[in-house]
C-alpha atoms as an extended CHARMM CRD file, in Angstrom:
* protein
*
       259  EXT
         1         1  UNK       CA              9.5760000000      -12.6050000000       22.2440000000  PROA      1               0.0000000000
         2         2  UNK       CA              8.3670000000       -9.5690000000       21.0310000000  PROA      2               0.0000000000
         3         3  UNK       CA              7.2970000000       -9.0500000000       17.3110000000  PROA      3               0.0000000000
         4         4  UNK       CA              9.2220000000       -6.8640000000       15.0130000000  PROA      4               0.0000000000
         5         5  UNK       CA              6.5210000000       -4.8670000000       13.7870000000  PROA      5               0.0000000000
         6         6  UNK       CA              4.5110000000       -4.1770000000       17.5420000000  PROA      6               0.0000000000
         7         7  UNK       CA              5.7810000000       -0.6710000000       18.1430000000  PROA      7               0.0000000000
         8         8  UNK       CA              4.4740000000       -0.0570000000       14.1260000000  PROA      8               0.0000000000
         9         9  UNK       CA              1.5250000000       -1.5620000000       14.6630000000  PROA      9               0.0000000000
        10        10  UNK       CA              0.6580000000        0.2700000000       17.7270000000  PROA      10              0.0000000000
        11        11  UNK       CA              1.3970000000        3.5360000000       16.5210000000  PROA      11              0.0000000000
        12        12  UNK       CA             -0.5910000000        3.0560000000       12.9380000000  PROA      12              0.0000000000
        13        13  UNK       CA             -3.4830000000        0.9570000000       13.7330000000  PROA      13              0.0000000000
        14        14  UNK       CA             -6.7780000000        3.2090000000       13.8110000000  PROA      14              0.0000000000
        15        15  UNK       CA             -5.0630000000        5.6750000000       11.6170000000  PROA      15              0.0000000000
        16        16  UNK       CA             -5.6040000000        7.0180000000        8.0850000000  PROA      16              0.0000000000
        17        17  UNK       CA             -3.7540000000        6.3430000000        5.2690000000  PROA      17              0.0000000000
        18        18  UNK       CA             -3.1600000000        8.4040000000        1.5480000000  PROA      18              0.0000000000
        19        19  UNK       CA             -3.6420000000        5.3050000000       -1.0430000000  PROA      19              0.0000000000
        20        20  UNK       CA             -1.5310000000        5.3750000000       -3.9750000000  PROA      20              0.0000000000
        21        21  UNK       CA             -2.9650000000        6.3330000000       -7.0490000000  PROA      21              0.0000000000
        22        22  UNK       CA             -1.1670000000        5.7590000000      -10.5370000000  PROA      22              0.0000000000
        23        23  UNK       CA              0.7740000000        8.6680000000      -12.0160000000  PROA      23              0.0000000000
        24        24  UNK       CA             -0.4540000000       10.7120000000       -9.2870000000  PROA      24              0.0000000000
        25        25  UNK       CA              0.5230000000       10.2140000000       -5.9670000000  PROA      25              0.0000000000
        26        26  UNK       CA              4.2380000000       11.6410000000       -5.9090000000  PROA      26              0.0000000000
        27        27  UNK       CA              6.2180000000       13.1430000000       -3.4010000000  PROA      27              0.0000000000
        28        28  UNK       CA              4.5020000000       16.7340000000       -4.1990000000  PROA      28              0.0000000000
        29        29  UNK       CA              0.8660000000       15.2550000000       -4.8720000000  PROA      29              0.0000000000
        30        30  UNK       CA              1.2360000000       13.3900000000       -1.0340000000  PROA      30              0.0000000000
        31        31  UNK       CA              2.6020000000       16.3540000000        0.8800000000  PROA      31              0.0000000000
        32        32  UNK       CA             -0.1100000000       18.4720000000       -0.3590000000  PROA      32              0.0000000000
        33        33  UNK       CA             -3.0700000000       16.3380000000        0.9140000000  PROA      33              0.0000000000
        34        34  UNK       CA             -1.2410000000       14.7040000000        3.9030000000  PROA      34              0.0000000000
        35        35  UNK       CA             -3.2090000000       16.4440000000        6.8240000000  PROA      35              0.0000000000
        36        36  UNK       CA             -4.9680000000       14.1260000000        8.7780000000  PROA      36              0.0000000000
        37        37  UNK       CA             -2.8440000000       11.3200000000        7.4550000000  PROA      37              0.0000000000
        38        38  UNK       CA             -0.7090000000        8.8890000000        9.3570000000  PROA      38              0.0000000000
        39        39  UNK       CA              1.2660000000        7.4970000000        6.4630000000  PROA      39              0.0000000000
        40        40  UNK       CA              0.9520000000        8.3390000000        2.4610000000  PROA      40              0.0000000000
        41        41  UNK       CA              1.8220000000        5.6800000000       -0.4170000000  PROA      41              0.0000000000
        42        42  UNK       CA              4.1110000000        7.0660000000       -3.0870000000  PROA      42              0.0000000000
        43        43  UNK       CA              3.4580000000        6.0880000000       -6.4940000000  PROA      43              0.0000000000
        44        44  UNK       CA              3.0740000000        3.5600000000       -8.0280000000  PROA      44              0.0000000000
        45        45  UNK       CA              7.0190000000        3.4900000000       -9.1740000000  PROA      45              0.0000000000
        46        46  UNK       CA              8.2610000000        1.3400000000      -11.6050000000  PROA      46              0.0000000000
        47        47  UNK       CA             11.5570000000       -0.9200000000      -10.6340000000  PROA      47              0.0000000000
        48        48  UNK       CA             12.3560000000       -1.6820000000      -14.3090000000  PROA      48              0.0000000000
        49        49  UNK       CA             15.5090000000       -0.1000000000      -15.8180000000  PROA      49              0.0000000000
        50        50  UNK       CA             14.8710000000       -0.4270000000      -19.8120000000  PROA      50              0.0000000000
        51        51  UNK       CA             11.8610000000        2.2760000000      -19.1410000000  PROA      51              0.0000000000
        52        52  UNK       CA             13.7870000000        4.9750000000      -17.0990000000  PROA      52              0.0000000000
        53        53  UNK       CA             13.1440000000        8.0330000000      -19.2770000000  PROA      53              0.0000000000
        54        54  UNK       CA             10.3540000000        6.3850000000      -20.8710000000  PROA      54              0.0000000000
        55        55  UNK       CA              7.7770000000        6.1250000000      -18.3370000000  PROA      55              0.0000000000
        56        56  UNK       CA              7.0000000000        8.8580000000      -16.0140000000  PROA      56              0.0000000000
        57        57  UNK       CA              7.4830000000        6.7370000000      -12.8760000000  PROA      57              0.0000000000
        58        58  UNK       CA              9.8420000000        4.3560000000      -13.5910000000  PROA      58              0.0000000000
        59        59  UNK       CA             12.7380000000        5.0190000000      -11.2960000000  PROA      59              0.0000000000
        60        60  UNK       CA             16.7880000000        5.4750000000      -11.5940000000  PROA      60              0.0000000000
        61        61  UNK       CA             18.5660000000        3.0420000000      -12.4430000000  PROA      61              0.0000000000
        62        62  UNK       CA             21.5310000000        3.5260000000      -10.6870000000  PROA      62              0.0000000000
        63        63  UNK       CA             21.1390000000        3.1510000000       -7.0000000000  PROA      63              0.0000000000
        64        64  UNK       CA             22.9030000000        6.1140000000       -6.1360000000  PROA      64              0.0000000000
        65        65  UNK       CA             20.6290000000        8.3780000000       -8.3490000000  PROA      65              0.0000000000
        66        66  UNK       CA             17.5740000000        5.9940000000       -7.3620000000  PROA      66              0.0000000000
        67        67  UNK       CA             18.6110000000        6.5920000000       -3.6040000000  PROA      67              0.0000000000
        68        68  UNK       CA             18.4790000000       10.4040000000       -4.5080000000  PROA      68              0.0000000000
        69        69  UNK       CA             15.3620000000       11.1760000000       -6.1190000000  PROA      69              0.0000000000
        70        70  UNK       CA             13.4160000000        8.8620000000       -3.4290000000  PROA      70              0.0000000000
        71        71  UNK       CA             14.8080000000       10.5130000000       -0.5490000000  PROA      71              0.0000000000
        72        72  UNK       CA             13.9140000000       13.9910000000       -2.6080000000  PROA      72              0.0000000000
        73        73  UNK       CA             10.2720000000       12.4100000000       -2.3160000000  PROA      73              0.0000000000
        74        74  UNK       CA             10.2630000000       11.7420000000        0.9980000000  PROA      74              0.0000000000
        75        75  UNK       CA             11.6480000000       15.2820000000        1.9340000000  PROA      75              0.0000000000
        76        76  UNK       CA              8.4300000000       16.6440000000        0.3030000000  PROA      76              0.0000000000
        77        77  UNK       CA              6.7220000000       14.7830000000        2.0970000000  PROA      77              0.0000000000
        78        78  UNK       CA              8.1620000000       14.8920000000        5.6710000000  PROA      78              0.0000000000
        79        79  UNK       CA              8.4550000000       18.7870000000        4.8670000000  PROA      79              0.0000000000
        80        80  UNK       CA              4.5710000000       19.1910000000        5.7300000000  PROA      80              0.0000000000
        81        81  UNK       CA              3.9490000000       16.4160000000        7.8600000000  PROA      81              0.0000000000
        82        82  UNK       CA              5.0690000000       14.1940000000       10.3310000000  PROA      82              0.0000000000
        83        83  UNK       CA              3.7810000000       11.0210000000        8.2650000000  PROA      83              0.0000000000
        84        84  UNK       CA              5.5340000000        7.8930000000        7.8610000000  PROA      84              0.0000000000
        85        85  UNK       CA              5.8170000000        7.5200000000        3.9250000000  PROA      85              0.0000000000
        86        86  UNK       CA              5.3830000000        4.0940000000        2.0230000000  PROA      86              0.0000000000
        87        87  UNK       CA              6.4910000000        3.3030000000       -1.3160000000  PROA      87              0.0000000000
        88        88  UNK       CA              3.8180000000        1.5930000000       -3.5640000000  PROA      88              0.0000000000
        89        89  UNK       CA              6.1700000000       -0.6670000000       -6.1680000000  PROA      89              0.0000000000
        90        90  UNK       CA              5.6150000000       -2.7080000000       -9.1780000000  PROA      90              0.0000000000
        91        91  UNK       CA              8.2610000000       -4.7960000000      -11.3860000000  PROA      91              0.0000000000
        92        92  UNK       CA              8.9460000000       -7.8220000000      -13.4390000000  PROA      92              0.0000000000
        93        93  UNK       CA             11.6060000000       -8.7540000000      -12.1640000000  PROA      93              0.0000000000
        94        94  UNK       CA             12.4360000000       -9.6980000000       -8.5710000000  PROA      94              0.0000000000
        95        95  UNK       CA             16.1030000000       -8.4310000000       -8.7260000000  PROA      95              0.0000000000
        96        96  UNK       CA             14.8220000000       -5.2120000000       -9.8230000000  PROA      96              0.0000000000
        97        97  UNK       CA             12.6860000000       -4.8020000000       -7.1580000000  PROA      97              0.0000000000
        98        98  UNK       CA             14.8740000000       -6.0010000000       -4.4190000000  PROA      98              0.0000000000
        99        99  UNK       CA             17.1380000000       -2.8310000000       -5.4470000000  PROA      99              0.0000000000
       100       100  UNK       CA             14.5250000000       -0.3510000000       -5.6490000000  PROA      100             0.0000000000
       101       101  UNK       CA             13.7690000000       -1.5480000000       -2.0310000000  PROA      101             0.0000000000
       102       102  UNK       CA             16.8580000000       -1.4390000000       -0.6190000000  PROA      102             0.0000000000
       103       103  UNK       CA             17.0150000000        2.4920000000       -2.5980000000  PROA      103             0.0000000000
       104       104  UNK       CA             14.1130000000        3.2180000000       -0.6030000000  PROA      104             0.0000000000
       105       105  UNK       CA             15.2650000000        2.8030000000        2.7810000000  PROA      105             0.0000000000
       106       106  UNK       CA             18.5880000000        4.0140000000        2.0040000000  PROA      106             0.0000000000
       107       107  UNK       CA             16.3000000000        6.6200000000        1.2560000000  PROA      107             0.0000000000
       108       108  UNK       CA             14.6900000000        7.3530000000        4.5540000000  PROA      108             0.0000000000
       109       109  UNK       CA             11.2350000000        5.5710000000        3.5310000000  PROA      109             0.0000000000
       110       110  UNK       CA              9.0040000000        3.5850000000        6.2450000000  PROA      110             0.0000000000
       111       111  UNK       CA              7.7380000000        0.9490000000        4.0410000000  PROA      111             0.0000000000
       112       112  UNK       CA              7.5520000000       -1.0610000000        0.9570000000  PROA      112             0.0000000000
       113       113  UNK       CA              4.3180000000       -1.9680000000       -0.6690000000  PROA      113             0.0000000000
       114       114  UNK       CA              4.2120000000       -4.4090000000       -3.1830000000  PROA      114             0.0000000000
       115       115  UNK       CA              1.7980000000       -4.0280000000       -6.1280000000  PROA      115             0.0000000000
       116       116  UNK       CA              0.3030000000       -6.8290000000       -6.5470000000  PROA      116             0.0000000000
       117       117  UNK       CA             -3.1000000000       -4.9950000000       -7.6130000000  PROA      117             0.0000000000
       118       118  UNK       CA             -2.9280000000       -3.1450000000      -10.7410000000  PROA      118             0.0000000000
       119       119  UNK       CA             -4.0070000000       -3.9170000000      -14.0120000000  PROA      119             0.0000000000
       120       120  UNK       CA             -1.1820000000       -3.1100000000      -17.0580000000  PROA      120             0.0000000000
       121       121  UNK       CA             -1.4760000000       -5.2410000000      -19.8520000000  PROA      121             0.0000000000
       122       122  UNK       CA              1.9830000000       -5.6430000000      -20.1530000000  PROA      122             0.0000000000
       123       123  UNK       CA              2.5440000000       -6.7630000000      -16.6350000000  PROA      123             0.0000000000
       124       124  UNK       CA             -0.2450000000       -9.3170000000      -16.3610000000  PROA      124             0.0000000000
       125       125  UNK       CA              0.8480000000      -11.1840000000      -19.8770000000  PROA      125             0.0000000000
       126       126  UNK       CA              4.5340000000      -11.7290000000      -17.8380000000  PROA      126             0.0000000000
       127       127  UNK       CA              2.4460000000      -12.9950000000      -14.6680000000  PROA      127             0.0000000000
       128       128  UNK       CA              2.9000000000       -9.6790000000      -12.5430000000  PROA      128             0.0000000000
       129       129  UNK       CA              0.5720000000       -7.5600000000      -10.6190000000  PROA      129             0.0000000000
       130       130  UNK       CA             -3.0780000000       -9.0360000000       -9.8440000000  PROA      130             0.0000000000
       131       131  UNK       CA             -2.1600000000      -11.9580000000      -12.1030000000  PROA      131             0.0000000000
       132       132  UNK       CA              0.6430000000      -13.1990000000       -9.5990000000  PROA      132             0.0000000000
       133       133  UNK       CA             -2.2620000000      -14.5450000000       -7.4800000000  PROA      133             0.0000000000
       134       134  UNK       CA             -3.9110000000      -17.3520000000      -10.2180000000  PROA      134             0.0000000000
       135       135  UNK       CA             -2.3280000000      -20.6060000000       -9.3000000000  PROA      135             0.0000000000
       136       136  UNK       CA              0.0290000000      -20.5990000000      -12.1200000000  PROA      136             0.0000000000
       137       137  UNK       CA              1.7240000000      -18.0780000000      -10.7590000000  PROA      137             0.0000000000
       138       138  UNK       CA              1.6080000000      -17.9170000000       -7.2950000000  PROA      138             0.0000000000
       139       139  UNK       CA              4.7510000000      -19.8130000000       -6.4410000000  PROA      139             0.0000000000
       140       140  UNK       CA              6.6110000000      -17.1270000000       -7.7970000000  PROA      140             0.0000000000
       141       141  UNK       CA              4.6290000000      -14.4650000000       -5.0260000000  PROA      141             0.0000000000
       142       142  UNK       CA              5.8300000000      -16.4600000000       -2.3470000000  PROA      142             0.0000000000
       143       143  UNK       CA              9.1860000000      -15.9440000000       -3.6950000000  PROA      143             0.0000000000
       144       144  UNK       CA              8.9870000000      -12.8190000000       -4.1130000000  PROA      144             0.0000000000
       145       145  UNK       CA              7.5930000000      -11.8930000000       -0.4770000000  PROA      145             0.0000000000
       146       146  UNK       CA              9.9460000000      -13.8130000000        1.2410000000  PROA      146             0.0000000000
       147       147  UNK       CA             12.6250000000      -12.3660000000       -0.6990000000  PROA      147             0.0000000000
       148       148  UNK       CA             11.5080000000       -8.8920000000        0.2110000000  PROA      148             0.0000000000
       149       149  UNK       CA             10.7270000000       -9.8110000000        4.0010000000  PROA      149             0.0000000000
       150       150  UNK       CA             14.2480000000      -10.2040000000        4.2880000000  PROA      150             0.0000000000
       151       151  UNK       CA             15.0520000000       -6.4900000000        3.8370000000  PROA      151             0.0000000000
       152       152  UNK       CA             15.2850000000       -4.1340000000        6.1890000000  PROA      152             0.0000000000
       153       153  UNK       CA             11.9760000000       -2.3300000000        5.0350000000  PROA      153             0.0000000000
       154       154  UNK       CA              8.9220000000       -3.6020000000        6.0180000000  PROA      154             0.0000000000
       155       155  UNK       CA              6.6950000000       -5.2880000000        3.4570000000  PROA      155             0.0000000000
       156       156  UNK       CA              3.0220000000       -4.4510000000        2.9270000000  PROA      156             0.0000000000
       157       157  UNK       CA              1.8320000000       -6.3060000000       -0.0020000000  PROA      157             0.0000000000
       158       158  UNK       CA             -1.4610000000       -4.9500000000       -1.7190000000  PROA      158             0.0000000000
       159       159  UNK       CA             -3.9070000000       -7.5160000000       -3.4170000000  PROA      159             0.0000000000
       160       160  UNK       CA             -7.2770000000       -6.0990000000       -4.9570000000  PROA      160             0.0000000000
       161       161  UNK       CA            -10.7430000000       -8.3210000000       -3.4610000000  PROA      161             0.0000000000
       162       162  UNK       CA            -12.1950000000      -10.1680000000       -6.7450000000  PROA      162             0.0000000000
       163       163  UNK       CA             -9.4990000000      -11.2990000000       -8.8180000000  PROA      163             0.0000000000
       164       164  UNK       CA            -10.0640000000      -14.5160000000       -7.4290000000  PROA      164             0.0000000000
       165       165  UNK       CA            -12.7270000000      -16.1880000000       -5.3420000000  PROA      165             0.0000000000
       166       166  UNK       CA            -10.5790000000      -17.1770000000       -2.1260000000  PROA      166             0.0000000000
       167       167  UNK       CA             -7.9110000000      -15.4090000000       -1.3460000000  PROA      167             0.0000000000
       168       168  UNK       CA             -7.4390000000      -18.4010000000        1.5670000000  PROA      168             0.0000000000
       169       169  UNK       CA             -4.5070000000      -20.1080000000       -0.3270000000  PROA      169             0.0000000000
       170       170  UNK       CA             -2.9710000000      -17.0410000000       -0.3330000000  PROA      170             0.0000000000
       171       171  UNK       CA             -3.7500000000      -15.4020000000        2.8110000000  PROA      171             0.0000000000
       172       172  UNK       CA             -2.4290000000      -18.8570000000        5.0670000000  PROA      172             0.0000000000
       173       173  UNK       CA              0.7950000000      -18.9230000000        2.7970000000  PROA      173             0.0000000000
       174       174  UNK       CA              1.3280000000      -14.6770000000        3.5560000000  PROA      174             0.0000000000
       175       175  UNK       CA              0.6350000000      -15.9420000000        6.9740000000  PROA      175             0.0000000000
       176       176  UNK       CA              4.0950000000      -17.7550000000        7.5470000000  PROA      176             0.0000000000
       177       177  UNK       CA              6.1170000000      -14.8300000000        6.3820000000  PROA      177             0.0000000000
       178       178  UNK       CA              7.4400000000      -12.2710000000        7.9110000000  PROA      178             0.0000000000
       179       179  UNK       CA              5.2670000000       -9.3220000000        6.2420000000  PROA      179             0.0000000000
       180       180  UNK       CA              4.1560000000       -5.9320000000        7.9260000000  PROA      180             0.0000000000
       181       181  UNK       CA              0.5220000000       -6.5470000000        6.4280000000  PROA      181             0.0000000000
       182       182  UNK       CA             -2.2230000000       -6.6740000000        3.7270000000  PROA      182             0.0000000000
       183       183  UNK       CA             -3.6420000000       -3.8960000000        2.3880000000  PROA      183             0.0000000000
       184       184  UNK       CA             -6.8560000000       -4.7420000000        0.3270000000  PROA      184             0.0000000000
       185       185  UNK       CA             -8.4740000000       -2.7660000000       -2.3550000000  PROA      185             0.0000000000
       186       186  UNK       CA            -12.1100000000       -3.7730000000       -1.1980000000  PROA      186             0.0000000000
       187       187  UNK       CA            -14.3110000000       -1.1080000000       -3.2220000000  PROA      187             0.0000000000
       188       188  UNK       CA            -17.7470000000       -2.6560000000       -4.7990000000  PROA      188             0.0000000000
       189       189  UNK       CA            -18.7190000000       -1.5760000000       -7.8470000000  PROA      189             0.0000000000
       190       190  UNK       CA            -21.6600000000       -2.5770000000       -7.2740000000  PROA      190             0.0000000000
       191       191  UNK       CA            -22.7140000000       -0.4280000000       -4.2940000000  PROA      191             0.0000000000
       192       192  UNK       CA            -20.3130000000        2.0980000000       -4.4170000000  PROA      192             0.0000000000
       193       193  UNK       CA            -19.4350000000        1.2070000000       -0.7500000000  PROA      193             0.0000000000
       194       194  UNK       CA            -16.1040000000       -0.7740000000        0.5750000000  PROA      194             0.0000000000
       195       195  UNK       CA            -17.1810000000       -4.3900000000        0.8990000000  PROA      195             0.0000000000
       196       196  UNK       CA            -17.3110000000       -4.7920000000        5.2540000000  PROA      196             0.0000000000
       197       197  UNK       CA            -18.1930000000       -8.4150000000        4.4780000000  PROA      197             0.0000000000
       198       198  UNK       CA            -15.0270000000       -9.1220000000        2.9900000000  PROA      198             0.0000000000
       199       199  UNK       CA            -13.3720000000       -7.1820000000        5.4010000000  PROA      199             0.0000000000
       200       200  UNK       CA            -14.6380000000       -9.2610000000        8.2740000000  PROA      200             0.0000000000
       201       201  UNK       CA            -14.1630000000      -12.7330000000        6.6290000000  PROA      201             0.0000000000
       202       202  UNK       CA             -9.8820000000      -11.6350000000        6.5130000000  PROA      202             0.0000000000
       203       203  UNK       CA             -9.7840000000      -10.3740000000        9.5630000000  PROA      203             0.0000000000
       204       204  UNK       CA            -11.7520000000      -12.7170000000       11.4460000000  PROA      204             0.0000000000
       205       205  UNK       CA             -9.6590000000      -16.0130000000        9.5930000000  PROA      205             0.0000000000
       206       206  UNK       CA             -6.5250000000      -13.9950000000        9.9810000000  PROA      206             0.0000000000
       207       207  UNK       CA             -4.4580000000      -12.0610000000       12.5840000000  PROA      207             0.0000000000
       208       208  UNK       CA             -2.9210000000      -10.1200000000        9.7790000000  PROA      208             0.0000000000
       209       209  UNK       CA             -1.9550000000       -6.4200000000       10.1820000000  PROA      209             0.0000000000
       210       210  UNK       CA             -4.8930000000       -5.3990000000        7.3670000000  PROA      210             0.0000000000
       211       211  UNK       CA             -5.2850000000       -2.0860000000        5.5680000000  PROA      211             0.0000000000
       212       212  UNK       CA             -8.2530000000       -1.5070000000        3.2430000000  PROA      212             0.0000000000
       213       213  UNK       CA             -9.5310000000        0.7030000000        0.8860000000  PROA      213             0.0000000000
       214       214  UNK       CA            -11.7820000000        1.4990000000       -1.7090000000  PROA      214             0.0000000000
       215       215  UNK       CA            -14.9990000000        3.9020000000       -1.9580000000  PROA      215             0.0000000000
       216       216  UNK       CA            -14.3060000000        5.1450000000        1.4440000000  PROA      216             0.0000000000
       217       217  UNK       CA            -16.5090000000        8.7340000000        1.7780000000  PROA      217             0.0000000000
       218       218  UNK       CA            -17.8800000000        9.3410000000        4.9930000000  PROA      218             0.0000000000
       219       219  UNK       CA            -16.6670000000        9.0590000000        8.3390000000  PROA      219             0.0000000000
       220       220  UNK       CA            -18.9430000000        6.4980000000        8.7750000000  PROA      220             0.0000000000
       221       221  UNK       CA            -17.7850000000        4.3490000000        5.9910000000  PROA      221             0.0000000000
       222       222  UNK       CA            -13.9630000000        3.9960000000        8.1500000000  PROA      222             0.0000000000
       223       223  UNK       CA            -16.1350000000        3.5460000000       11.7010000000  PROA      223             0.0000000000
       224       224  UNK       CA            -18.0350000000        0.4290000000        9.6080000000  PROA      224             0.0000000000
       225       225  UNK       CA            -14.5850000000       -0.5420000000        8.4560000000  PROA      225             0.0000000000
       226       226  UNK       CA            -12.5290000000       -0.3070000000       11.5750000000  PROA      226             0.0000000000
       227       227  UNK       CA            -15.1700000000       -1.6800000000       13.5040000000  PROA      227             0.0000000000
       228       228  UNK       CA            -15.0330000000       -4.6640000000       10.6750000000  PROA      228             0.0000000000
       229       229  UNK       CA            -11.3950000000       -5.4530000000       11.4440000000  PROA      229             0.0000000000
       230       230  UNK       CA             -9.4180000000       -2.7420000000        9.3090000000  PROA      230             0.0000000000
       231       231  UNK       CA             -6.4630000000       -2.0320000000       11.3860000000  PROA      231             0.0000000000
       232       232  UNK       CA             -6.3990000000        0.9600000000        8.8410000000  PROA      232             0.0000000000
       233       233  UNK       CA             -8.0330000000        2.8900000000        6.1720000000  PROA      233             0.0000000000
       234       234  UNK       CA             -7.1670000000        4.0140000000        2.8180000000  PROA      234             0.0000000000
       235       235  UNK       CA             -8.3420000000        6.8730000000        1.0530000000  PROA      235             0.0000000000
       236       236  UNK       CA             -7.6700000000        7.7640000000       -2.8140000000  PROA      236             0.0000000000
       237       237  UNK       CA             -9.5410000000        9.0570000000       -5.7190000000  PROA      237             0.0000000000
       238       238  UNK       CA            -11.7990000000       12.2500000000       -3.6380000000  PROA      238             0.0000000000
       239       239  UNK       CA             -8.3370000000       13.8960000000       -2.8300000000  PROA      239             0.0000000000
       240       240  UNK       CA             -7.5680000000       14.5410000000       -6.1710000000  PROA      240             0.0000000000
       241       241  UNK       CA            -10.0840000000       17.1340000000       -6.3060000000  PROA      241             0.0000000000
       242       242  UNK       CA            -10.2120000000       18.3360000000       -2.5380000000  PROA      242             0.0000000000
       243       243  UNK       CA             -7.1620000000       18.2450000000       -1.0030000000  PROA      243             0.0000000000
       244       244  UNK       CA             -8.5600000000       18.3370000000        2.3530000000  PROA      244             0.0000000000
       245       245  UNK       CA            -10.6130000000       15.1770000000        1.6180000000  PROA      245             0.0000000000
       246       246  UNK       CA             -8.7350000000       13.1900000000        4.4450000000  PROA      246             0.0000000000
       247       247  UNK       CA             -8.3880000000       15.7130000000        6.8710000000  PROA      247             0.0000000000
       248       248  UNK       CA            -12.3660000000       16.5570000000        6.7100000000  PROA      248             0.0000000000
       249       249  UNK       CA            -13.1160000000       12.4280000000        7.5270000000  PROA      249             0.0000000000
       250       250  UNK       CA            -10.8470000000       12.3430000000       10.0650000000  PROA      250             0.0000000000
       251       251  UNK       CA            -12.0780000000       15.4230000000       11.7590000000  PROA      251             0.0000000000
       252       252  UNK       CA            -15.8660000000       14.0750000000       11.7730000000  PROA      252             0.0000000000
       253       253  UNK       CA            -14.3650000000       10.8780000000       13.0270000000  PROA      253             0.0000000000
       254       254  UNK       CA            -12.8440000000       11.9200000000       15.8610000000  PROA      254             0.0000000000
       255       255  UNK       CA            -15.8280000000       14.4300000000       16.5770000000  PROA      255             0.0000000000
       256       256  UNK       CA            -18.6430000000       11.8840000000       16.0580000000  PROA      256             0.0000000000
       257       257  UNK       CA            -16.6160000000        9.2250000000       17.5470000000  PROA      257             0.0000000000
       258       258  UNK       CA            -14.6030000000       10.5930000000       20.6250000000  PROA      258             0.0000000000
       259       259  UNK       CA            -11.2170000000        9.2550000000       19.4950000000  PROA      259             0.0000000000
């Protein structure tokens, strides 16, 4: 039987990828610095109500206004480019973000990522973002990805290498659900270079669809990545101050590279 996601995997694997950024990457931001792309992540948006005209990017409330302003995004986007567009989302509440997913495609969006990387204070005290994968809390991720999975939308979800030691109770559970992928944030702080090693331990444990980034800056950097098992490669802070950031990496890639 043939797998949902083949045709999307073909067509994105070895491709580039805008990473979202916080209170940056909108619909404008994207279509701006989309050259060379294959698919741009939109914010991250906030699916929580009570802060709708409170915080910058938390979104509609009402589906039909929700379903409105996201497909405005994605026309900004799709206006420049032909690039498949991906909506980075965080919440605390499932029901919340089940909407704002269902808003999105109803919206025209390709995919759904789910946020489970960032760092707000207020999120991690309720158990959300990087702190839904400690043990405590991870019951309530599986939930919450099988939930989503059964949307039309596809489901990345995005975890963040370091928050915990082994990601392997995590990774085999992911496994068994229906998910697009894994996109890793796999910068070292140390180095200043995306961590390969990590890279190949995922991908060479699991078959998962895996998009990384983190500290990628040279051509070279995504040839050491793809050639570590990255199916794809993220690219985020540089483009803030050159817009052609991706474009000039992918050009050198394909030049040095012959692809």
């Amino acid at each position: 039987m043939k797998d949902r996601f083949e045709d999307l995997h073909r067509k994105l694997r070895n491709g580039f990828f805008l990473s979202s950024m916080v209170g940056i990457t909108d619909g404008v931001f994207c279509s701006q610095r989309s050259e060379g792309c294959v698919m741009v992540q939109m914010g991250a948006y906030l699916a929580e109500p009570p802060s709708y005209g409170k915080a910058r990017y938390a979104l509609p409330p009402k589906p039909d206004e929700c379903i409105a302003f996201l497909a405005e995004e994605c026309k900004k986007v799709k206006s420049v480019a032909s690039v498949f567009t991906c909506l980075n989302l965080a919440t605390i509440k499932l029901k919340w973000g089940l909407e704002a997913a269902k808003c999105f495609f109803e919206a025209g969006g390709d995919f759904l990522e789910l946020n489970i990387h960032g760092g707000t204070e207020y999120y991690l005290r309720l158990g959300r973002l990087r702190a839904m994968v400690l043990p405590e809390n991870r019951d309530e991720l599986f939930k919450w990805v099988e939930a989503l999975t059964k949307l039309e939308i596809p489901l990345i979800v995005k975890f963040r290498e370091g928050v915990i030691d082994d990601y392997s109770p995590v990774l085999e559970k992911i496994m068994d659900l229906k998910i697009f992928g894994v996109h890793f944030n796999v910068r070292d702080d140390n180095t200043k270079k995306p961590d390969f090693e990590f890279v190949r331990n995922v991908k060479g444990k699991y078959p998962l669809f895996l998009l990384v980034s983190g500290y990628v800056r040279s051509a070279v950097d995504a040839k050491m990545l793809f050639e570590s098992g990255a199916d794809m490669v993220g690219i985020a802070e540089p483009i803030v101050r050159d817009p052609k950031y991706i474009h000039k990496i992918v050009k050198e890639f394909k030049a040095r590279y012959d692809l």
